[in-house]
N, C-alpha and C positions, 0 to 999 in steps of 0.2 A: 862368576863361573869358574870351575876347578880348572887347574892346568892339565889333568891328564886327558889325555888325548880319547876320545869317543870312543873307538874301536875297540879299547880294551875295556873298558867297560861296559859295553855291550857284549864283547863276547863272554865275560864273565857272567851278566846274567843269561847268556844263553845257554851255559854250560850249566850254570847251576839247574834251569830249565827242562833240560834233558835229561840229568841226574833225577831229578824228580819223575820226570815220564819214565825214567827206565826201573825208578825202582813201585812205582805203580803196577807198571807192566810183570815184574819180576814178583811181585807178591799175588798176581793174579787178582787184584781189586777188580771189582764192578762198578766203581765208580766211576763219573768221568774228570777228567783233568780241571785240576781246581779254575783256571783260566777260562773257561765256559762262565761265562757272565750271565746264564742262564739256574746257576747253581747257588745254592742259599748264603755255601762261605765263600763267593764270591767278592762280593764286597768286603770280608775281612782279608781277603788274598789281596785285593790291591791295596787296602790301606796298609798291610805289614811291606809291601812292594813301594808303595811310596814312600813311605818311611824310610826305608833300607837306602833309597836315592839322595833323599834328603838329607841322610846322615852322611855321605859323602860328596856333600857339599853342590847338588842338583838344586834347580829351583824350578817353579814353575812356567817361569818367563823362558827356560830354558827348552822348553817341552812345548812354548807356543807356536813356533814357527814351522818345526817338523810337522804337529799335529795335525795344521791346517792343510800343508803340503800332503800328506798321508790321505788327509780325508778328498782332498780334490786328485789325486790320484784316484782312491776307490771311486770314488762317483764319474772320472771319465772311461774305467775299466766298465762299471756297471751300464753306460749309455753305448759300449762298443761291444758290449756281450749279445744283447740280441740282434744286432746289424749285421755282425761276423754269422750268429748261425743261420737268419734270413737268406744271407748272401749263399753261405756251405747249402742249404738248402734248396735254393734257387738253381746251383752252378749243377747238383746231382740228382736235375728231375733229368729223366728217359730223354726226353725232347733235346736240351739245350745239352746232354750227351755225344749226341750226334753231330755237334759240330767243333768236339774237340779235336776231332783229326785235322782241320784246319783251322782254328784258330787256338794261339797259345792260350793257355791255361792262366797267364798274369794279366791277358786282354781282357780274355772273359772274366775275368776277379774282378778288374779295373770298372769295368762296363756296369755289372752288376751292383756294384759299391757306390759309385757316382750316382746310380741310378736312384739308390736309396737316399740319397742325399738330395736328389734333384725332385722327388716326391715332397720332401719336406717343406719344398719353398711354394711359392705362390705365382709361378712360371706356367704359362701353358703348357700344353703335350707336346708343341712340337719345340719348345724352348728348355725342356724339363731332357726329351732325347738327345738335344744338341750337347745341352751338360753334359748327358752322358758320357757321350762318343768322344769329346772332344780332346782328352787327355790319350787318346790311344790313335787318333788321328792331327796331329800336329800340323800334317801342310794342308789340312783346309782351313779354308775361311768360315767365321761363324756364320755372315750370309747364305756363303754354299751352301754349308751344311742344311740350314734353315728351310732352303728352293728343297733340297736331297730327303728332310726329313719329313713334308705334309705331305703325304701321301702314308704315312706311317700313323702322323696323327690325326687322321682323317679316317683310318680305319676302325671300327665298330669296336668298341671294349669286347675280349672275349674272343677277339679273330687272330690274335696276334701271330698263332700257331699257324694259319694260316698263310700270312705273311712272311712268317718265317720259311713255311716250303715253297713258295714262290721262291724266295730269294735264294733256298737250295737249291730250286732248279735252273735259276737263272744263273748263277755262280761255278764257275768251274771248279774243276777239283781238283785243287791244288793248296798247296800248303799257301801259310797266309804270306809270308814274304813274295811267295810268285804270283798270286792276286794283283789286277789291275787297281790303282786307289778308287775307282769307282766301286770297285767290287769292293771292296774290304770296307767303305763307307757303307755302302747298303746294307754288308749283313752285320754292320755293329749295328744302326739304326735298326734292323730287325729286332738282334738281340736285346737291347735296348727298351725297347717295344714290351718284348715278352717280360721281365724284368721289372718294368714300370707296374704291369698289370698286375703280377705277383706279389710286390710287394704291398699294393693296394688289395688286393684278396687278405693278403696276412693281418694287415693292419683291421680289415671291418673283423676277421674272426675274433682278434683280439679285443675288441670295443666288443662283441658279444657273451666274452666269456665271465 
């Protein structure tokens, strides 16, 4: 392996990279940029690119451990890309709107994220809510929570929304820090609830399409 240091080397071919996009750009071509690996001199583009590495003293051993790195990055980015818009999704229906005047916005994230996580596994309803809640409820017991959540999972797929206005009316209105831990368990366990149910709506659309 060369002794000069990565960084210059990289940015060299990134510069030369851009020189090339900017004088594409500046001639007004219609083509698109030879690095579309969907383009015919594609394949001559990187073997003159390989080449150029190679001649200053690159190998291929050198390119193996980045590569892999690179590709299990893109394949964890691509398995958190529909999770995150599920979740953005979920947090900006009408419904689960209405309770961001009391509870923070990183609870509700928190709730709904787990919850997708807690669908994946092979957990019952009321072991899948406890998942849930639990990272935004620290001093209960998983027990508690357990006795706190069947009644949640007990209710009829479909009702959740229902459950949820229960629990709005049973809840005072107040911001979440001044909520009883009683009260702030139930309406994670609502949200929870609604959450679960969502994301199992999302998931059969998605087996039908």
């Amino acid at each position: 392996m060369p002794n000069e240091p990565i960084r210059p080397l990289i940015s060299a071919f990134q510069s030369q990279a851009e020189l090339e996009l900017l004088q594409i750009i500046l001639q007004g071509s219609t083509s698109c940029y030879p690095c579309n690996p969907a383009e015919p001199e594609a394949e001559a583009y990187f073997a003159a690119l390989e080449q150029e590495m190679f001649q200053v003293g690159w190998t291929e051993e050198d390119f193996a451990a980045p590569a892999e790195l690179l590709g299990k990055q893109l394949s964890k980015l691509w398995t958190i890309a529909p999770v995150t818009e599920t979740a953005s999704r979920i947090l900006n229906t009408e419904f689960l709107q209405r309770f961001t005047a009391q509870v923070p916005h990183q609870v509700l994230n928190g709730i709904v994220q787990r919850a997708q996580q807690a669908i994946a596994s092979n957990l019952s309803l009321a072991e899948q809510l406890v998942q849930s809640v639990q990272d935004c409820l620290p001093n209960w017991g998983e027990e508690d929570l357990q006795v706190l959540a069947r009644p949640f999972a007990y209710a009829m797929r479909g009702s959740e929304t229902e459950a949820l206005e229960v629990v709005l009316r049973s809840v005072r209105c107040a911001e979440w820090k001044d909520l009883s831990s009683i009260e702030q368990a139930r309406l994670s366990l609502a949200v929870a609830r609604y959450a679960i149910d969502q994301v199992a709506i999302d998931q059969v659309a998605t087996e039908q399409e």
